[in-house]
C-alpha positions in Angstrom: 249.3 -134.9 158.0 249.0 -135.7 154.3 252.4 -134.7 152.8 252.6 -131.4 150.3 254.5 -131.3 147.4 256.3 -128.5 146.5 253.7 -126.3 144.1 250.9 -127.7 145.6 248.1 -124.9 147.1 247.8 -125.7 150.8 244.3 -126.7 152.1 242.5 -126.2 154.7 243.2 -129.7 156.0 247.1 -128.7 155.7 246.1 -125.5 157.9 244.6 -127.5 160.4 247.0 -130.5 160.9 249.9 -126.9 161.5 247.5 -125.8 163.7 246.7 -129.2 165.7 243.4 -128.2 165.5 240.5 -129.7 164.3 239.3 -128.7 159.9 235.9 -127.6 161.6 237.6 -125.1 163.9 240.1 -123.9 161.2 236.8 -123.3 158.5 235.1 -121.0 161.4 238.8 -119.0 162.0 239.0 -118.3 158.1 235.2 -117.7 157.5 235.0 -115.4 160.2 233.2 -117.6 162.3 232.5 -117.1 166.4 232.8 -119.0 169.4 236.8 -119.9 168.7 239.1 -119.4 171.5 241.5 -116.4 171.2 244.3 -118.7 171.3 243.2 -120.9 168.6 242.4 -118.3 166.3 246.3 -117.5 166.9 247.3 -120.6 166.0 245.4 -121.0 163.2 246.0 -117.5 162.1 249.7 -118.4 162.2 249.5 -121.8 160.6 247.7 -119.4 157.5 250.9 -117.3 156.7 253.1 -120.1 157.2 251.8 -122.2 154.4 250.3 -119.5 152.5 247.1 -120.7 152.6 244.4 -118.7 150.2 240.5 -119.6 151.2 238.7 -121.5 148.5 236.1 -118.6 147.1 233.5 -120.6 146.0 233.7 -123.3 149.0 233.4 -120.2 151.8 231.0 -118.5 149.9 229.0 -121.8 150.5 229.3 -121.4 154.4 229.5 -117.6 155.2 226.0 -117.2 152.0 228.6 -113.8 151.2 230.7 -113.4 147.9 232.9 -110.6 149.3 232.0 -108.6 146.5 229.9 -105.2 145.8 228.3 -104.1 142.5 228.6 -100.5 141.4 226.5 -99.6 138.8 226.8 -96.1 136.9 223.4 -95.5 135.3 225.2 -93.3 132.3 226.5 -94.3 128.9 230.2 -95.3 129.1 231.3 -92.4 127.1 229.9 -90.0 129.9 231.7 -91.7 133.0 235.1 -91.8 131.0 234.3 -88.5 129.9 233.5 -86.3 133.9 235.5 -86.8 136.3 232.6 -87.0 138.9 232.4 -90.7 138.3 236.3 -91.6 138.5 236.0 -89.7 141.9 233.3 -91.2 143.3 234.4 -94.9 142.3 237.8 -94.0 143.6 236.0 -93.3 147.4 233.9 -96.5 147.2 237.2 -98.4 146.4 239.0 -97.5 148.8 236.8 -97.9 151.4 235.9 -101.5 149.8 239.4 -102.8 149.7 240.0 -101.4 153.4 237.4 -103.8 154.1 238.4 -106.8 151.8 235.7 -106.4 149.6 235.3 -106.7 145.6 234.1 -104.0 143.3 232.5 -105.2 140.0 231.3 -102.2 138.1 228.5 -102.0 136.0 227.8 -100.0 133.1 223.8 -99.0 131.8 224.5 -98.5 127.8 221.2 -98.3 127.4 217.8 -99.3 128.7 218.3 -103.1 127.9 221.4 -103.6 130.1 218.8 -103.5 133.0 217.7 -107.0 131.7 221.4 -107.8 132.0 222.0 -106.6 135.4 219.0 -107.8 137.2 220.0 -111.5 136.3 223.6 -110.8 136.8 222.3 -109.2 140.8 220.0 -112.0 140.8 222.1 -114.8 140.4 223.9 -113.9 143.7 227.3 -112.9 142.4 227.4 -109.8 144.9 226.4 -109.2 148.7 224.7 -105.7 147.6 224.9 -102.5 145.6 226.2 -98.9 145.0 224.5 -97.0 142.5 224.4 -93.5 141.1 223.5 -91.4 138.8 220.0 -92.5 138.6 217.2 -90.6 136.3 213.9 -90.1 137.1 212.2 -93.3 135.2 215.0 -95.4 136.1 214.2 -99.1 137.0 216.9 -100.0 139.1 215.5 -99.8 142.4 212.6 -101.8 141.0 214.6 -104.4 140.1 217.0 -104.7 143.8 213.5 -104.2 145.6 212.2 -107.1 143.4 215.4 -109.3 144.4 215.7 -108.0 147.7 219.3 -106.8 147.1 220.8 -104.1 149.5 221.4 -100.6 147.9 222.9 -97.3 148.7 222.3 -94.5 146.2 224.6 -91.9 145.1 222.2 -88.9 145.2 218.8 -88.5 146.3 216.3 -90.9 144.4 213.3 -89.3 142.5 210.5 -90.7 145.0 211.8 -88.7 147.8 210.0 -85.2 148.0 212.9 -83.4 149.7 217.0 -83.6 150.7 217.3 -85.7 153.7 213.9 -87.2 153.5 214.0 -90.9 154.1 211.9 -92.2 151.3 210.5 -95.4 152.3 213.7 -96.0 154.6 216.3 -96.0 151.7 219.7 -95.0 152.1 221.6 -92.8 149.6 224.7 -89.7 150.1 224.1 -86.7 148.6 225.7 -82.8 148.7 223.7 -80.1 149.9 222.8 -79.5 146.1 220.6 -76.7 146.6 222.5 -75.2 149.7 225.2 -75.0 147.4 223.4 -73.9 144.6 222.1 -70.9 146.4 225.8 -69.9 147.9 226.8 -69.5 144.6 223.8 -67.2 143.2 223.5 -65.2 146.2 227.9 -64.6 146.1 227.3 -63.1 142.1 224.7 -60.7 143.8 226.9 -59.8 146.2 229.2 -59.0 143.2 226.8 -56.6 142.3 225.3 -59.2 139.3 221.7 -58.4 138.0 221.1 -60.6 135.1 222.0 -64.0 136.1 221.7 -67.2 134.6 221.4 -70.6 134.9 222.6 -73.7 133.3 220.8 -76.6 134.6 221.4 -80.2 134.3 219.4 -82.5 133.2 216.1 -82.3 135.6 214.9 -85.5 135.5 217.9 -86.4 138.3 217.6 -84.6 141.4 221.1 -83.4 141.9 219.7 -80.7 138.7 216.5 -80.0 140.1 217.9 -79.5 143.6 220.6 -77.0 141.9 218.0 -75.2 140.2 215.8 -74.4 143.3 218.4 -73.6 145.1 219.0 -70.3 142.4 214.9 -69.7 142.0 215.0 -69.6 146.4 217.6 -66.4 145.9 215.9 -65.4 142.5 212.3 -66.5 143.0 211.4 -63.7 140.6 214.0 -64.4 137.9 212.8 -63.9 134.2 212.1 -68.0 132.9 214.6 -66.7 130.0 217.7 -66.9 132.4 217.2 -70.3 132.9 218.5 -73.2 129.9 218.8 -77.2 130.3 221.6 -78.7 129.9 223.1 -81.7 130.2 226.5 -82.2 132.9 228.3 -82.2 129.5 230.3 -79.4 128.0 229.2 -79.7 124.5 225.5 -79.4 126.3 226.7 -76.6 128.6 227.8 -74.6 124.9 224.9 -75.2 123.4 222.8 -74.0 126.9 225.2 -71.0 127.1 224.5 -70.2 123.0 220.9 -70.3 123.8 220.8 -67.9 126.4 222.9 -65.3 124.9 220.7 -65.5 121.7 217.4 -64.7 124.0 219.1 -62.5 126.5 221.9 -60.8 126.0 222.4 -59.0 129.0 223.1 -61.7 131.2 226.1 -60.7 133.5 226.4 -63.9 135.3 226.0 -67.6 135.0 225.7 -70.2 137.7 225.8 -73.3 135.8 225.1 -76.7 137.5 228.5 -78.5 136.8 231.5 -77.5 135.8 231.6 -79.1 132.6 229.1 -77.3 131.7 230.9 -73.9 133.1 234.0 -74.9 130.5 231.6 -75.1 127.8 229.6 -72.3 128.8 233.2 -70.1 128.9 234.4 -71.4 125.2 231.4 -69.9 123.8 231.2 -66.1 125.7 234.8 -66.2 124.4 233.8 -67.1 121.1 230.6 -64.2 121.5 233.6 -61.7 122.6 232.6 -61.5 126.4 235.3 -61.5 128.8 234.9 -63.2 132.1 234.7 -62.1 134.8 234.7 -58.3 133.6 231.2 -58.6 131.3 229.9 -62.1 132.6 230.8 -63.8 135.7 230.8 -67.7 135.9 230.2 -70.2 138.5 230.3 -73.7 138.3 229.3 -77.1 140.4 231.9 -80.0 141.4 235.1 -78.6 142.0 236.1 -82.1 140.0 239.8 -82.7 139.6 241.3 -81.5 137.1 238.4 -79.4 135.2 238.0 -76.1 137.4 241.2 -75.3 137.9 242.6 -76.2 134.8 239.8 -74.2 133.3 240.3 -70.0 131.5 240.0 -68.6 133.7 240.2 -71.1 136.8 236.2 -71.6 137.6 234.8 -70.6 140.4 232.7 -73.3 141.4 231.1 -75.0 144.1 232.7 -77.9 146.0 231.3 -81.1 146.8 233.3 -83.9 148.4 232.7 -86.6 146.1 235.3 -89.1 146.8 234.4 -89.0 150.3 230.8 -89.0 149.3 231.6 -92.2 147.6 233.1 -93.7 151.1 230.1 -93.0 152.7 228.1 -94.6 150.4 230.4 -98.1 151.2 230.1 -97.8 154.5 226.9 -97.4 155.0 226.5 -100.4 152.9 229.1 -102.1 155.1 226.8 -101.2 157.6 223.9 -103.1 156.3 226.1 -106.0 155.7 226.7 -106.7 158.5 230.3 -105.2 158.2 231.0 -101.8 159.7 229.6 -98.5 160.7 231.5 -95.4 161.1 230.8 -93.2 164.1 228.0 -90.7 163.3 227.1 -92.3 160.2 223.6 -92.6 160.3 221.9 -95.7 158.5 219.2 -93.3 156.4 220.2 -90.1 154.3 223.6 -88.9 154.7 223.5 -84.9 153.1 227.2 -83.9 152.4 228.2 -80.3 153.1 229.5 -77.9 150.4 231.8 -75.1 150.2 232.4 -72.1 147.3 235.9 -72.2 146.2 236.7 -68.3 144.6 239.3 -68.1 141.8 239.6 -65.9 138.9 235.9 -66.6 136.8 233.5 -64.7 139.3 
């Protein structure tokens, strides 16, 4: 056995000679290889912590064609996803269910419609075994571009070319909460209230989580006057300005249901600012349940849950799943649609 010098990163040679087995057996043990005898794998397993030995990256991603690592790419401005906690949530999910599996997460950010350029060569040029994305628009080329470079992807939400929640669209896979389930829990509790003039406060409809939210309140309200109803934009500055808007052509509303709950905060700075108390002369409702916003909101929001950092697991593992890597039991390898729940406190 070659001798080692103090300082010196063991090699797989070094591994080997500890093991008394031959370099070719000790390369399948550490790539994950098959067909080594369970005793051998011991060994070489053993000879591994002795020396300390750390796999070469670039060498095993040679023989295993993997990189061990995962793309995640956010297709939002950076000063939206350090802005809503959605996104922190959901990453967190994905990472934790990544590193539980030894796997990388390289995150990718979409400034604007020219870092597509930037992330189809970086996806191209084989840097990760697949993708995570979310937050996808309408007109957005992303899938485009991992079709075009056959890279597998899981979407965060349900992408535009599907016609309905839980539709497989062309066999893609993608997690995404019962948006308009949820939406119409919420409309259908104001009612029970005894609200009459609700509102709405959608997002932006060219993603589907918005549009799903708004049928969701025109399936309880199929008759509800077009007024009631103002685009936003998951932000609160957008959900003020929506809020503004509606009060200015109706000012009877008695109730909003607004499709985040960023929006909901913006949408209660400005009733307070118009001299409306909530709950007593408008009820509000938001969408998330997003750590730390609804409760930390005046009054706490009301607000419909989603489970987004476990929404963000699933996403991994069904990715996992593709790879090669794992599947969880009952996690199906097509459309995964997330339950939701309406968490009451003191805005509705």
């Amino acid at each position: 056995m070659p001798e080692q010098r103090p300082g010196d990163r063991p090699t797989l040679e070094a591994v080997a000679a500890r093991a008394g087995v031959s370099r070719a057996t000790a390369s399948r043990v550490v790539n994950g290889g098959d067909g080594v005898r369970a005793h051998l794998v011991d060994r070489v397993s053993a000879a591994i912590r002795e020396l300390g030995y750390v796999p070469n990256h670039a060498a095993r991603t040679l023989v295993t064609r993997r990189t061990g690592a995962v793309a995640v790419i956010i297709a939002e401005p950076e000063v939206r996803i350090f802005s809503d906690p959605f996104f922190s949530r959901q990453v967190r999910g994905i990472s934790k269910e990544l590193t539980a599996h030894d796997m990388q997460l390289v995150l990718l950010l979409v400034e604007d419609r020219g870092d597509y350029d930037r992330i189809e060569r970086y996806l191209a040029g084989g840097h990760v075994d697949g993708a995570l994305a979310f937050s996808l628009h309408t007109d957005d080329p992303l899938p485009a571009i991992t079709r075009r470079i056959g890279m597998p992807t899981v979407y965060g939400g349900r992408p535009g070319w599907t016609s309905a929640p839980g539709e497989p669209g062309g066999g893609v896979a993608y997690v995404d909460a019962d948006n308009r389930g949820g939406a119409r829990d919420a409309v259908r509790y104001l009612l029970a209230r005894g609200r009459e003039r609700i509102a709405h406060i959608a997002g932006p409809l060219d993603q589907t989580s918005a549009a799903d939210r708004l049928s969701g309140y025109r399936d309880v309200l199929p008759d509800a006057d077009p007024g009631l109803v103002a685009e936003g934009d998951f932000t609160a500055a957008g959900g003020a300005r929506a809020m503004a808007e509606l009060l200015d052509r109706r000012a009877g509303i008695d109730a909003v249901f607004a499709a985040n709950d960023l929006m909901a905060t913006g949408a209660l700075r400005v009733l307070r600012e118009r001299g409306r108390t909530v709950p007593a002369d408008v009820a509000v409702i938001g969408f998330d349940d997003a750590e730390p916003v609804a409760e930390s909101a005046d009054p706490p929001l009301t607000t419909v849950r989603q489970d987004i950092e476990g929404m963000g697991r699933l996403m991994a593992r069904l990715l996992l799943g593709t790879l090669g890597g794992i599947r969880g039991e009952g996690i199906a390898a097509g459309p995964v649609i997330t339950e939701t729940a309406l968490v009451r406190r003191a805005s509705a």
